[in-house]
C-alpha positions in Angstrom: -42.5 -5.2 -36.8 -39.7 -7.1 -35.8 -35.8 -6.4 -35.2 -33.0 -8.6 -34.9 -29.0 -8.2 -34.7 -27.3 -9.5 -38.0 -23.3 -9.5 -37.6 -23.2 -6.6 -35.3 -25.8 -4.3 -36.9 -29.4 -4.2 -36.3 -31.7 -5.4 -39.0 -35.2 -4.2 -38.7 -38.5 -5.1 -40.9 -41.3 -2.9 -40.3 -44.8 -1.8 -43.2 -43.0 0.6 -45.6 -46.2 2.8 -45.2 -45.0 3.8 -42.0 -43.3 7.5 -41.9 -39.8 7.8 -39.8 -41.5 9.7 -37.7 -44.1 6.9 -37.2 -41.1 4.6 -36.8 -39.1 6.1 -34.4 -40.8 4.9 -30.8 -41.2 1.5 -32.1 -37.6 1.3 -33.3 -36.0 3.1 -29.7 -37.6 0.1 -27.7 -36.9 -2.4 -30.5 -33.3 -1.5 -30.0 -33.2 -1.1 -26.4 -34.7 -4.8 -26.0 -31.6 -5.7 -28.3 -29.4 -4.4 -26.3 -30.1 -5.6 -23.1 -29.9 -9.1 -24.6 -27.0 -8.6 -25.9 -25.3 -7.4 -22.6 -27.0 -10.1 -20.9 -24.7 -12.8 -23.0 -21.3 -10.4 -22.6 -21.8 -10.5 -19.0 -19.3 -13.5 -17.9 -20.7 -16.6 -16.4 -20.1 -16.5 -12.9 -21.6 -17.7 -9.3 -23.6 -14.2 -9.1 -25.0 -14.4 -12.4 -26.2 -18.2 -11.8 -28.0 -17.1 -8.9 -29.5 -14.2 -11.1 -30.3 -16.5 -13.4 -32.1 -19.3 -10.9 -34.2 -16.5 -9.2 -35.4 -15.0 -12.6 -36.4 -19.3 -13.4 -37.6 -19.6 -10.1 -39.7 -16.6 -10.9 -41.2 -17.6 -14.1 -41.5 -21.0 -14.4 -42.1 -21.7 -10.4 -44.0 -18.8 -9.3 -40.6 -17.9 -7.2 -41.9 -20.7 -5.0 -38.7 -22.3 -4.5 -35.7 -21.2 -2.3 -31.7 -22.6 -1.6 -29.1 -21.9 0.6 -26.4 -21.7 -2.7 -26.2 -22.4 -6.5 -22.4 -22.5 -7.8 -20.7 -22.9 -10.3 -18.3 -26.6 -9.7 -15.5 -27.4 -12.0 -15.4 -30.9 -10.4 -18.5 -32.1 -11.5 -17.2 -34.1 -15.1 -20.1 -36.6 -15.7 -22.9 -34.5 -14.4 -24.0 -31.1 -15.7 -25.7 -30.5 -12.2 -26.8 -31.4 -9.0 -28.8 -30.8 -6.1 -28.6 -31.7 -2.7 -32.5 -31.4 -1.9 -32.2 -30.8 2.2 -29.3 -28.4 2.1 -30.6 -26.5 -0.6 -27.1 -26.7 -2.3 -27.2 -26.4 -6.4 -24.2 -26.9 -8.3 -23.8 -26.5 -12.1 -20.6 -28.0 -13.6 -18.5 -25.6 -15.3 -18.5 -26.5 -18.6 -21.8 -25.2 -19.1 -20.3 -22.1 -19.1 -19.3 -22.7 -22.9 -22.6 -24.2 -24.1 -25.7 -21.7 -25.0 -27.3 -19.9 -22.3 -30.3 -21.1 -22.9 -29.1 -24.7 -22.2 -27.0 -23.4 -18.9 -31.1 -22.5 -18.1 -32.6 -26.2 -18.5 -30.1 -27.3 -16.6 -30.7 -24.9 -14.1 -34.8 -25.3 -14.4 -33.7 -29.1 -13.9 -31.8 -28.5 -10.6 -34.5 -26.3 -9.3 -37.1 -29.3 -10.0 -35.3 -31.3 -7.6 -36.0 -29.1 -5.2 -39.8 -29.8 -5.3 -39.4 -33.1 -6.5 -36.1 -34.9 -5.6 -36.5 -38.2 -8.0 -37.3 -38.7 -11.8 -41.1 -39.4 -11.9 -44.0 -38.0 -13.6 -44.1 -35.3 -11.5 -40.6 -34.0 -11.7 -40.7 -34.0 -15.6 -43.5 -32.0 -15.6 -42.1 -29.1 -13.4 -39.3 -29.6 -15.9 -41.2 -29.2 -18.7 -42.5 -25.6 -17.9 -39.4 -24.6 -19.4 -40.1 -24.7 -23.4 -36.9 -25.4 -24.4 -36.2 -28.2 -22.2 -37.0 -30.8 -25.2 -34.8 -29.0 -27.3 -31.8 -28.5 -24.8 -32.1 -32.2 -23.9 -31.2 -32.7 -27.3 -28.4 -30.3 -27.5 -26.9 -32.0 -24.2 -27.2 -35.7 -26.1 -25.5 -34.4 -29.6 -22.4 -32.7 -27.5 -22.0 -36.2 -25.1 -21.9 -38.2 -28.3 -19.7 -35.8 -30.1 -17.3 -36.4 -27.2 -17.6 -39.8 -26.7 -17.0 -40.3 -30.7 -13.9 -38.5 -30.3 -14.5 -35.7 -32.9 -14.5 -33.7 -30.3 -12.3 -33.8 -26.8 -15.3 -32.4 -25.1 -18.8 -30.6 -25.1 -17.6 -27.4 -24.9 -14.4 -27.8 -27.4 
């Protein structure tokens, strides 16, 4: 059984041998689960949510091992998406993240958090990095938007 939101409604598939009756707990807690995602994205992109978001990574991909004095959002950072300044603790995401998916915002986030544990690009840095499974994926992402900007299609990433 799985449920999914289509243009504003919720689409479910579930065995057609199953009564309403049958239905109805599995489709309450389907729809709750949508909805708290769904809030999660509405909810604007701001300093209090980036540290929401870094604890909850910390959590699950660190074993909330890791602390920092501040992650904020920086809307001078241009050329870099992030960065941390290991013995302060300080974590800065630039701001056009804001625009890209969230779970993009995350890797870079998951990536910041790495250096906290490891403050250079080694082995051992990419494999804390790593833990996050969409890291691949959003490293791609990151390399289509820089070229669409640098082609001039587009003025920047988040365009």
């Amino acid at each position: 059984m799985q449920a999914r939101l289509v243009e504003g409604i919720i689409e479910v598939l579930a065995p057609a041998h199953l009564s309403d009756a049958e239905l109805e707990p599995y489709l309450r807690k389907l729809c709750q689960g949508i909805e708290r995602q769904s809030d999660r994205h509405r909810r604007p992109r701001d300093d209090s949510r980036l540290e929401e978001r870094a604890r909850a990574l910390n959590r699950r991909y660190f074993k909330g091992a890791l602390s920092w004095q501040r992650i904020s959002y920086s809307d001078r950072q241009k050329r870099w998406r992030g960065s941390c300044i290991t013995p302060k603790g300080i974590i800065r995401i630039s701001s056009r993240l804001k625009k890209m998916p969230a779970w993009v915002e995350d890797y870079v986030i998951v990536h910041e958090l790495a250096h906290l544990q490891e403050p250079n690009h080694g082995k051992r840095f990419w494999s804390l990095v790593h833990r996050y499974p969409l890291a691949e994926r959003a490293r791609g992402f990151l390399m289509a938007a820089d070229m669409l900007s640098e082609t001039g299609r587009r003025k920047d990433p988040e365009g």
